[in-house]
N, C-alpha and C positions, 0 to 999 in steps of 0.2 A: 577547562573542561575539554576533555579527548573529544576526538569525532564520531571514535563510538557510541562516547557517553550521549553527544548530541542527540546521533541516530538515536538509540533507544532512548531517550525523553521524548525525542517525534514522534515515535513508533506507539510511546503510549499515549501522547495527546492525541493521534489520531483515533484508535483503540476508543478514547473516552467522547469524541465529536458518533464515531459509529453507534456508539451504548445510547448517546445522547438524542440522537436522530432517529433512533431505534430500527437501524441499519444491521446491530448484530444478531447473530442467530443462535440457536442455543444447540442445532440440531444441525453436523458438517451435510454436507452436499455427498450423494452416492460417492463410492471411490470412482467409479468410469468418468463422471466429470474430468479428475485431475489428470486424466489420460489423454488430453485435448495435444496437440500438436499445434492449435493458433497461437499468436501472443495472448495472454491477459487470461487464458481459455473464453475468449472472447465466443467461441460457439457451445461451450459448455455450463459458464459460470454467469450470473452479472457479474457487473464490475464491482458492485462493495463486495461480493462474494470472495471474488479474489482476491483484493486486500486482506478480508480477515481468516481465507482460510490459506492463502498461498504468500501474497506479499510478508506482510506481518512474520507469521511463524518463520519463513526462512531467514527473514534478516534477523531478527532473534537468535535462529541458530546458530546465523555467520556471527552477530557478534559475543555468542556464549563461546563459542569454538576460539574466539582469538583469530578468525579468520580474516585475509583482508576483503574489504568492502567491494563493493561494484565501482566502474569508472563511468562516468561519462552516462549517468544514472538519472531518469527521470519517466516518471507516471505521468506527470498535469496532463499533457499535452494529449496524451489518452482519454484521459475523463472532462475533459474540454468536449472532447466530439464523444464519446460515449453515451455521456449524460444529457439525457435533452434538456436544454433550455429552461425549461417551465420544472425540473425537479425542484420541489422543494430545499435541500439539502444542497444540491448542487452548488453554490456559490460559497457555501461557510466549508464543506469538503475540500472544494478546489483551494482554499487557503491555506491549509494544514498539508494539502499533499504538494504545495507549492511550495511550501516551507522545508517539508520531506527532501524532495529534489536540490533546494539549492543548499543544501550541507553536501551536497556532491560535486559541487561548482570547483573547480578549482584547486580537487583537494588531490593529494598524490595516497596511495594508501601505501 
């Protein structure tokens, strides 16, 4: 299995942990949200928001496009301090985007 093929398997386990945690949304966030200028749109978005309306969809695109991937690539470390502590979710999330991250370990694209 390619590294893309990896990504997108990750891409959709994660997708199905959001559905499952009932995380996803059925209805995008204003367009002004994704006009944020912080990482994550950390002042515009929560964090599962980004995941499934920013994370997600681009790496899809990178890898519908044949494009090469991000280098030296990783979310956890964000949703580590993001996510308080006492989320629900938080601990079975952090494993699937922990998983996400390290198909980036190493890899040259």
């Amino acid at each position: 299995m390619t590294q893309h093929q990896r990504v997108r398997q990750q891409l959709h386990l994660l997708e199905a942990q959001l559905r499952e945690h009932n995380l996803w949304q059925t209805t995008s966030p204003a367009p002004s949200a994704f006009e944020s200028t912080q990482p994550f749109c950390m002042d515009t978005l929560e964090p599962f928001e980004w995941l499934q309306w920013v994370l997600i969809p681009r790496m899809h695109a990178l890898l519908d496009s044949k494009q090469a991937l991000p280098q030296a690539f990783a979310v956890a470390p964000y949703y580590e301090i993001a996510l308080d502590a006492t989320h629900p979710s938080r601990d079975a999330m952090l494993v699937y985007l922990q998983q996400l991250d390290a198909l980036f370990i190493g890899e040259s694209n």
